[in-house]
One Martini backbone bead per residue (centre of mass of N, CA, C, O) as a GRO file, in nm:
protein
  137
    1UNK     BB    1   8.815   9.384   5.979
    2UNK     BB    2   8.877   9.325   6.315
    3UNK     BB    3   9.170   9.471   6.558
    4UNK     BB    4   9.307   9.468   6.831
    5UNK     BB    5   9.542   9.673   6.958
    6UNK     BB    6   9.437   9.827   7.222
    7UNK     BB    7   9.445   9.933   7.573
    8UNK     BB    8   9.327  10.216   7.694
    9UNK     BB    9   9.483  10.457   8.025
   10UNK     BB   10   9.419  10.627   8.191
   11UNK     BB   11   9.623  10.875   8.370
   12UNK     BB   12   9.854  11.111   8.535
   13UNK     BB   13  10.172  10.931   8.466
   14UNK     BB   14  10.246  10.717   8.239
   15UNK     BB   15  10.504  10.579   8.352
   16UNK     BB   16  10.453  10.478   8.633
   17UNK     BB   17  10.190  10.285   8.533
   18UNK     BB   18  10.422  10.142   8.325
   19UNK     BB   19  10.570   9.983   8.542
   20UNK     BB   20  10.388   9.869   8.725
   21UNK     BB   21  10.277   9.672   8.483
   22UNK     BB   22  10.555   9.563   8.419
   23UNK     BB   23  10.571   9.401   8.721
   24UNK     BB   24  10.325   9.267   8.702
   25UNK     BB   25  10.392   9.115   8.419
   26UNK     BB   26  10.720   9.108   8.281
   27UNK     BB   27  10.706   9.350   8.097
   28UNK     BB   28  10.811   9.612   7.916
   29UNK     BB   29  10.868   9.884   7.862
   30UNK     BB   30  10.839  10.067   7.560
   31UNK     BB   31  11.017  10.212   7.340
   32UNK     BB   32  10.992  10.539   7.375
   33UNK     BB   33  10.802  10.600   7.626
   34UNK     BB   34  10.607  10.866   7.780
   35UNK     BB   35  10.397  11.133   7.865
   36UNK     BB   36  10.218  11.102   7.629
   37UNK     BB   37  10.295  10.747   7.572
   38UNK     BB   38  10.261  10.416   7.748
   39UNK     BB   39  10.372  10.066   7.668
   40UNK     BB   40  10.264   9.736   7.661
   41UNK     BB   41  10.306   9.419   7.521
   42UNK     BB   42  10.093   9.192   7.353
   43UNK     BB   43  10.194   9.121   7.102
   44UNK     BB   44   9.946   9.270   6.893
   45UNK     BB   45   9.838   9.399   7.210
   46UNK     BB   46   9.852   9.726   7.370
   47UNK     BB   47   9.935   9.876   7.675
   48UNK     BB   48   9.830  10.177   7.764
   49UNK     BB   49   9.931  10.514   7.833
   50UNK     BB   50   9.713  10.854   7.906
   51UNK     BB   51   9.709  11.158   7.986
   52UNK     BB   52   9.491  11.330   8.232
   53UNK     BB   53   9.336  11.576   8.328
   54UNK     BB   54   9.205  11.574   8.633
   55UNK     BB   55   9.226  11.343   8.748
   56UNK     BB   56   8.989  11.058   8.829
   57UNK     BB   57   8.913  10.846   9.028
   58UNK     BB   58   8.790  10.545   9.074
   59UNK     BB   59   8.559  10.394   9.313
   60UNK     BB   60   8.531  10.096   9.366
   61UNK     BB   61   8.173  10.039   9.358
   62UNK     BB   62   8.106  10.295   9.274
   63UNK     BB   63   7.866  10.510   9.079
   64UNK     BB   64   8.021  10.838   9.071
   65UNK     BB   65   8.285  10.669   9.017
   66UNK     BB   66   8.359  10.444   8.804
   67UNK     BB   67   8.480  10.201   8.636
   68UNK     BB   68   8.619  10.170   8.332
   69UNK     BB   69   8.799   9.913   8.418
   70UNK     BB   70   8.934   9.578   8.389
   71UNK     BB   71   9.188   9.322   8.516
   72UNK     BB   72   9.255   9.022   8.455
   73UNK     BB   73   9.482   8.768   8.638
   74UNK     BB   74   9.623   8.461   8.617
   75UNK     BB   75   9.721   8.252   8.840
   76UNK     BB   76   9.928   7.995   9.027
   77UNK     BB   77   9.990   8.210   9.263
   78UNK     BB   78   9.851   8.422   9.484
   79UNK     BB   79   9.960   8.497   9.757
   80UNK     BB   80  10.245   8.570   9.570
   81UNK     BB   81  10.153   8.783   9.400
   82UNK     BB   82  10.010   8.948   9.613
   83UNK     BB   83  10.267   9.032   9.746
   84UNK     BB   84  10.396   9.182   9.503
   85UNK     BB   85  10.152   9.392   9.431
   86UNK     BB   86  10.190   9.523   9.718
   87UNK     BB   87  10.493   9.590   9.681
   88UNK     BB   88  10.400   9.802   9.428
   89UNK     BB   89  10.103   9.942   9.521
   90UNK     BB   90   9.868   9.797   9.613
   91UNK     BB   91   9.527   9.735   9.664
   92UNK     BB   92   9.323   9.581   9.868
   93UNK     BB   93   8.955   9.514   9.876
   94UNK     BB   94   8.891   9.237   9.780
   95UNK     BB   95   8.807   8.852   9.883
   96UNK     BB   96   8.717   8.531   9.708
   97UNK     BB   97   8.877   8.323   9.836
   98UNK     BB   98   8.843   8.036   9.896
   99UNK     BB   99   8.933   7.723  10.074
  100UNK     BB  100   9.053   7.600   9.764
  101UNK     BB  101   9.190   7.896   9.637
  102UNK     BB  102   8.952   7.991   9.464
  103UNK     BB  103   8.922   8.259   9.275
  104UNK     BB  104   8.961   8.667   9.399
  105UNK     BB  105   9.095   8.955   9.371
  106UNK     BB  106   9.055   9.285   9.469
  107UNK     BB  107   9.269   9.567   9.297
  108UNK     BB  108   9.479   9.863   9.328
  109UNK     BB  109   9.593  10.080   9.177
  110UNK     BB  110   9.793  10.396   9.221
  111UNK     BB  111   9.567  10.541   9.076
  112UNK     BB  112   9.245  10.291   9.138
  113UNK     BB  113   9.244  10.075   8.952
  114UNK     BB  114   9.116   9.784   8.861
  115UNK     BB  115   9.169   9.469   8.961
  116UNK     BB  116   9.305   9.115   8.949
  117UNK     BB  117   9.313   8.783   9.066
  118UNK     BB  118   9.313   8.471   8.952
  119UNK     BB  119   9.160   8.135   9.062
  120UNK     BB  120   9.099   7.856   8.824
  121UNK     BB  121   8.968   7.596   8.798
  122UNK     BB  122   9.126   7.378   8.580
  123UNK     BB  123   9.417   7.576   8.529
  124UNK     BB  124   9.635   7.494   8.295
  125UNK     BB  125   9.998   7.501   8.278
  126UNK     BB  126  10.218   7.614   8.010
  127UNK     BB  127  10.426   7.708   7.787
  128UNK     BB  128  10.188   7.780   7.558
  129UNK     BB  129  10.002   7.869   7.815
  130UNK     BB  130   9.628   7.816   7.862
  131UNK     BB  131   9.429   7.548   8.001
  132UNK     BB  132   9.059   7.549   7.981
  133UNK     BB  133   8.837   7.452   8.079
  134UNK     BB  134   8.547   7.276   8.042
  135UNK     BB  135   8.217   7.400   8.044
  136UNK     BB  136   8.020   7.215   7.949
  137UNK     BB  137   8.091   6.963   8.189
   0.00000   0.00000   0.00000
């Protein structure tokens, strides 16, 4: 049986980069978490942070030094959360939202990390989670 358990982010500072998603996410950081690791909790799955020595940013999309991960995160309003983002520290690279507000935005944390903002046509927002249609139909 194999359970994801931990999701690690390499980073310069394991505590600010855990503030700032943690503001992106709305979940706080885990306590106990320093500067040697530092988590937020996604039920069974912790988003963790560990600090690593002459930390190099990934360059996305450059080749010379990849993106390591990225984070999808499906919003129901992209221009609001990018507001949010944005006055966190985020940095916008790429926008692919056409004009029926559907698609993607890609977005650098504080430390270089990529991530998306997703915005998927048909998917509806409930308070038990998301319901996405169905890709077969």
């Amino acid at each position: 049986m194999l359970r994801l358990t931990d999701f690690i982010i390499d980073c310069p500072d394991t505590m600010k980069l855990a503030a700032f998603y943690a503001e992106v996410t709305g979940r706080p950081v885990r306590e106990g978490s320093d500067e040697n690791w530092a988590g937020i909790k996604f039920g069974e799955i912790e988003l963790a942070f560990t600090p690593v020595e002459d930390y190099r940013a990934p360059q996305w999309p450059d080749g010379e030094h990849p993106k390591q991960f990225h984070l999808d995160f499906e919003v129901d309003d992209i221009e609001a959360e990018q507001s949010r983002v944005l006055a966190l520290g985020a940095t916008l690279k790429r926008d692919e939202v056409g004009p029926n507000g559907y698609g993607f935005r890609v977005y650098t944390d504080p430390v270089g990390h990529p991530f998306c903002l997703c915005r998927n046509e048909g998917v509806v927002w409930t308070d038990q989670g998301l319901i996405w249609p169905n890709k077969a139909e």
